[in-house]
Backbone as JSON Lines, residues from 0, in Angstrom:
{"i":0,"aa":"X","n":[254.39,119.06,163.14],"ca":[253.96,117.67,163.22],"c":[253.86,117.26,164.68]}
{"i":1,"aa":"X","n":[252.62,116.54,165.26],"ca":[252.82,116.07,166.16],"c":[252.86,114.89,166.7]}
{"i":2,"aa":"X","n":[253.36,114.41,167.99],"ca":[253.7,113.23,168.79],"c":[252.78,112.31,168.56]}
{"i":3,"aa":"X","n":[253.23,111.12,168.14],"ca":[252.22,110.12,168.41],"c":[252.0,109.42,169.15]}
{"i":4,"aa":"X","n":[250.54,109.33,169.33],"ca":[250.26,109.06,170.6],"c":[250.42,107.18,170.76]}
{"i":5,"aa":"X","n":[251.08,106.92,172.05],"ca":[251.56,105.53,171.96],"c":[250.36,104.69,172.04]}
{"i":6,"aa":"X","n":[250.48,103.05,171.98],"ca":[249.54,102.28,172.16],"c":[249.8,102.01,173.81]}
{"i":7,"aa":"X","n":[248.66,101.44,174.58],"ca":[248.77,101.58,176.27],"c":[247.79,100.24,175.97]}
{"i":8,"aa":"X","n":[248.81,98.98,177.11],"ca":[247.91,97.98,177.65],"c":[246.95,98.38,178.17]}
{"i":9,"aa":"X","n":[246.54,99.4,179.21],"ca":[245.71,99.57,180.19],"c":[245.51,100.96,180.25]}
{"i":10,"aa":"X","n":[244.5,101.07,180.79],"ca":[243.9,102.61,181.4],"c":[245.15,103.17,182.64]}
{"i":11,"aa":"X","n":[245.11,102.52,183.21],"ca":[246.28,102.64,184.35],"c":[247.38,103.29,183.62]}
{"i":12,"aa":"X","n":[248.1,102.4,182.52],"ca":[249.13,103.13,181.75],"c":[249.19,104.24,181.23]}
{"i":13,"aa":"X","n":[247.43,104.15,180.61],"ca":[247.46,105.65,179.64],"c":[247.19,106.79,180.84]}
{"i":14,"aa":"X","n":[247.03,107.29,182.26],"ca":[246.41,107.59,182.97],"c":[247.87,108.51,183.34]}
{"i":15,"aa":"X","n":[249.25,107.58,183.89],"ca":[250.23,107.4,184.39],"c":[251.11,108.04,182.97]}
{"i":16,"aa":"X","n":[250.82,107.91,181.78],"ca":[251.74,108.78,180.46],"c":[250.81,110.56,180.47]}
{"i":17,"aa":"X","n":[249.88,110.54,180.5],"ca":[249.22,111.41,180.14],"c":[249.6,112.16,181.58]}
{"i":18,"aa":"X","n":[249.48,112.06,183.01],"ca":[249.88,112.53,184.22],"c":[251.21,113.12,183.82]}
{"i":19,"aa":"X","n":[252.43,112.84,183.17],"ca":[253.38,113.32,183.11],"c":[254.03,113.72,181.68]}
{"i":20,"aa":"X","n":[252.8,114.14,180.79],"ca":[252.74,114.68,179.07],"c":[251.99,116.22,179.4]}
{"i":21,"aa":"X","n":[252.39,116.41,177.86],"ca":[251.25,117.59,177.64],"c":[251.23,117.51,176.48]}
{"i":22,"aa":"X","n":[249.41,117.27,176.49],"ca":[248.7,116.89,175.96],"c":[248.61,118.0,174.06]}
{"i":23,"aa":"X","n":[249.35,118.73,174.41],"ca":[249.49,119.71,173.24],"c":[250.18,119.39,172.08]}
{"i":24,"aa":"X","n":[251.61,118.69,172.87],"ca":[252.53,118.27,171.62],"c":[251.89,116.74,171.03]}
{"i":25,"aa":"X","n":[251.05,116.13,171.49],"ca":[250.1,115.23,171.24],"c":[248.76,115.41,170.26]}
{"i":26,"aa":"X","n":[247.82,116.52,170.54],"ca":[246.65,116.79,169.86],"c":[246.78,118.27,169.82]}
{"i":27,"aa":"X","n":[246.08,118.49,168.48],"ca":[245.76,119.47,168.03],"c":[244.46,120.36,168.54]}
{"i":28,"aa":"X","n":[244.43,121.04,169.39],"ca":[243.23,121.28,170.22],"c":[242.34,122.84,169.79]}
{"i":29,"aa":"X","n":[242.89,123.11,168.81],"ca":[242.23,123.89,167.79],"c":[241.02,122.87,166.97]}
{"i":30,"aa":"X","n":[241.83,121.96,166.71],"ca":[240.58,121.06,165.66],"c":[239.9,120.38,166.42]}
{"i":31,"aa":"X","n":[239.59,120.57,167.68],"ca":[239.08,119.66,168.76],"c":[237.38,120.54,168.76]}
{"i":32,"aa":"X","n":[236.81,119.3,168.69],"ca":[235.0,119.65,168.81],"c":[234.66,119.02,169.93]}
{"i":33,"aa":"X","n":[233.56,119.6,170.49],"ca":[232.89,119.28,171.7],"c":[232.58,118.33,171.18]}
{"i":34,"aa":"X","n":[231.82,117.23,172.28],"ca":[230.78,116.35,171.71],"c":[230.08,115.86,173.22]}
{"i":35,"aa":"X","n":[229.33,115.65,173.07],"ca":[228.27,115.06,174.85],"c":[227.6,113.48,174.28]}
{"i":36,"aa":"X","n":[228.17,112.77,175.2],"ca":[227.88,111.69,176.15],"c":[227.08,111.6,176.95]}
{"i":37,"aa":"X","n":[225.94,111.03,176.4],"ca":[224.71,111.65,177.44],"c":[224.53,110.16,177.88]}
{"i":38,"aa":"X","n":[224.93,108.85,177.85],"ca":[224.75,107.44,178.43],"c":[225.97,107.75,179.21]}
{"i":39,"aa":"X","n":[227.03,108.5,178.9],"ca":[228.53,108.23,179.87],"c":[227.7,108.11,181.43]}
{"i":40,"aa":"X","n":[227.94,107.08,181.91],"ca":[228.0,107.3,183.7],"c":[228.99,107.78,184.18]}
{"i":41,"aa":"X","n":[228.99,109.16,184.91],"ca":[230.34,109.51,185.53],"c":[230.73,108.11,186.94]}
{"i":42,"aa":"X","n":[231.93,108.48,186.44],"ca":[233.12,107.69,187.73],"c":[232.84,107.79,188.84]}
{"i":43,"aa":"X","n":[232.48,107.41,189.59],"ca":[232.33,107.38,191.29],"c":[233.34,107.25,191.75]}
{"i":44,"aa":"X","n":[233.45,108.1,192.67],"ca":[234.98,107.54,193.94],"c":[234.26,107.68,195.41]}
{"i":45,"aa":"X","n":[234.33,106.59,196.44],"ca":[233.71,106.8,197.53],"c":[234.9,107.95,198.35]}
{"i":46,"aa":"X","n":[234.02,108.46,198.94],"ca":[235.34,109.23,200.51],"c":[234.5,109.42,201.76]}
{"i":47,"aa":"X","n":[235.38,109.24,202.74],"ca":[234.46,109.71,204.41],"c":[234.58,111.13,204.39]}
{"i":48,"aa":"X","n":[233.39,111.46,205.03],"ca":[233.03,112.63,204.78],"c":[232.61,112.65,206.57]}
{"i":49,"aa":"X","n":[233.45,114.06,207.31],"ca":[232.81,114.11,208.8],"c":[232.2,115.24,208.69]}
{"i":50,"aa":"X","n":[230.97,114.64,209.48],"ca":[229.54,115.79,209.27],"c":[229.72,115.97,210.52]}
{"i":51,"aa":"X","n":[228.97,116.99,211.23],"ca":[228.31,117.13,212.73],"c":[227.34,116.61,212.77]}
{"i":52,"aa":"X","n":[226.76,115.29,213.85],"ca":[225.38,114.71,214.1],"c":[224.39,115.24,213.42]}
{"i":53,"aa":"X","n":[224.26,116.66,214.03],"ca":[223.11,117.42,213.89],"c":[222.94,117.81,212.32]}
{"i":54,"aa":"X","n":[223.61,118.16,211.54],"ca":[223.95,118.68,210.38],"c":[223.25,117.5,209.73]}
{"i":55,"aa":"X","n":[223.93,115.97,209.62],"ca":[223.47,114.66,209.27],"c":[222.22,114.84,209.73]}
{"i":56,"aa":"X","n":[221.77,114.64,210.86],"ca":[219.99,114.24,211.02],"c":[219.62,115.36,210.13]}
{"i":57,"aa":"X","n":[219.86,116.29,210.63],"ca":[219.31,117.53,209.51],"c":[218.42,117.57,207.95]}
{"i":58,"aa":"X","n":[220.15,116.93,207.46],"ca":[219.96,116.7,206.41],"c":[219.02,115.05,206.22]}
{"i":59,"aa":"X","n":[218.94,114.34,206.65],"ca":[218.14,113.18,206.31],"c":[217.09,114.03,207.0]}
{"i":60,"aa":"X","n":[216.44,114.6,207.8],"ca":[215.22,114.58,207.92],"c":[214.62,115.48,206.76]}
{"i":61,"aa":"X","n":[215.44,116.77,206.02],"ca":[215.51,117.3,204.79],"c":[215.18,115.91,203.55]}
{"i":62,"aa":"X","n":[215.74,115.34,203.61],"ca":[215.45,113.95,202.6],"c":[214.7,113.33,202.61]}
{"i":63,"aa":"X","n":[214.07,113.38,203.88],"ca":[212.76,112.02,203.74],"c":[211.54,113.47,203.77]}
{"i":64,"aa":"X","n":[211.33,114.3,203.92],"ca":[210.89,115.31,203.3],"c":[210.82,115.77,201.81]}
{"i":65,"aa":"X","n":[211.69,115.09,201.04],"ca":[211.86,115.07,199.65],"c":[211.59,113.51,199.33]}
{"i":66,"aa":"X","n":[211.64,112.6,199.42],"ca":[211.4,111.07,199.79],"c":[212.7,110.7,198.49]}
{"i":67,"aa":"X","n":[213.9,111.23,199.01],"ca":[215.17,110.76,198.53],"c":[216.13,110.41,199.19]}
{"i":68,"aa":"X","n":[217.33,109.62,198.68],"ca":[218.23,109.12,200.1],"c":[218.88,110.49,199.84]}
{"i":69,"aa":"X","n":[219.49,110.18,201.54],"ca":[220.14,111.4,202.14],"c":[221.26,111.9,201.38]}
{"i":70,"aa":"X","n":[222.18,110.57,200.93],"ca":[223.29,110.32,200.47],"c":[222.97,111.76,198.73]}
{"i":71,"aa":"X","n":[221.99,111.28,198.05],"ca":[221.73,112.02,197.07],"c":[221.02,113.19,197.29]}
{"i":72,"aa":"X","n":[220.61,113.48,197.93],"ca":[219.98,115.18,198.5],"c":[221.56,115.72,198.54]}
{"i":73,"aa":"X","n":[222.22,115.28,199.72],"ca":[223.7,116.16,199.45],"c":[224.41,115.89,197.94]}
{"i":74,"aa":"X","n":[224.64,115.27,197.42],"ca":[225.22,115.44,196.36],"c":[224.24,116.52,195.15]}
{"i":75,"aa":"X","n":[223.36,116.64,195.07],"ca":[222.17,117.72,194.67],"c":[222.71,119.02,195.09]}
{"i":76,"aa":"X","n":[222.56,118.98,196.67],"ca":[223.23,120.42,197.02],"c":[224.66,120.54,196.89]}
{"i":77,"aa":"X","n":[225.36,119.99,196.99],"ca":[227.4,119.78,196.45],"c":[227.0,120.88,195.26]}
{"i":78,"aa":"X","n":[226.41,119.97,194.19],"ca":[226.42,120.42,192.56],"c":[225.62,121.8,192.33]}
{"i":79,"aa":"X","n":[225.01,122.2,193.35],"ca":[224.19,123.0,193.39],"c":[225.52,124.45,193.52]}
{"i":80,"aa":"X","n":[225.68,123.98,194.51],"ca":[226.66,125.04,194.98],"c":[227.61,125.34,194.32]}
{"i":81,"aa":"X","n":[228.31,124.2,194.34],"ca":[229.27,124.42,192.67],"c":[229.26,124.97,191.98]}
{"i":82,"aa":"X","n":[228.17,125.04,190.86],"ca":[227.43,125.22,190.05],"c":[227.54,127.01,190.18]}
{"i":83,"aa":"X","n":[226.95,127.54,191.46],"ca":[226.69,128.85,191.54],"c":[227.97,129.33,191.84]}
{"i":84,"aa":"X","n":[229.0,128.77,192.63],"ca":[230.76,129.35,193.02],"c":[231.31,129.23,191.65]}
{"i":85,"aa":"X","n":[231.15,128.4,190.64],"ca":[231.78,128.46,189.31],"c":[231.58,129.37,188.85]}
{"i":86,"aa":"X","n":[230.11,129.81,188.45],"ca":[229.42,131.1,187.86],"c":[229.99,132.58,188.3]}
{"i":87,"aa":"X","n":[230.14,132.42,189.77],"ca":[230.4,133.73,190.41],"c":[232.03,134.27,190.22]}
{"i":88,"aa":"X","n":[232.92,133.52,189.51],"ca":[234.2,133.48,189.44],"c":[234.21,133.97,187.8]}
């Protein structure tokens, strides 16, 4: 039999129980089905990011060559790369 899972005022709460649970004695993850969220917007988190000048112009002059902001050309290549270091593992 397993744990039931508590009621949580807030995301914050459930965020802060689940950080220090496992999630096993909770759900049954055998009976667990995929499912896709294709409206979900993923979560954004901003961060500073230090480039070299050159690297930056670089890349924006790469972008307005694609007529996209700079900001999203790198995140394109991030996922790109990712994408292929995940695979290769």
């Amino acid at each position: 039999m397993k744990k039931r899972v508590p009621e949580f005022k807030s995301e914050d709460e459930e965020r802060k129980f689940w950080a220090t649970r496992d999630s096993t004695e909770y759900v049954d993850w055998k009976k667990a089905k995929r499912v896709v969220l294709p409206e979900l917007k993923p979560s954004l988190k901003t961060i500073s990011l230090r480039l070299p000048e050159s690297m930056l112009e670089e890349l924006k002059l790469l972008a307005h060559k694609k007529d996209v902001p700079y900001q999203s050309l790198l995140k394109i290549f991030l996922s790109e790369k990712i994408r292929e270091e995940l695979k290769a593992q």
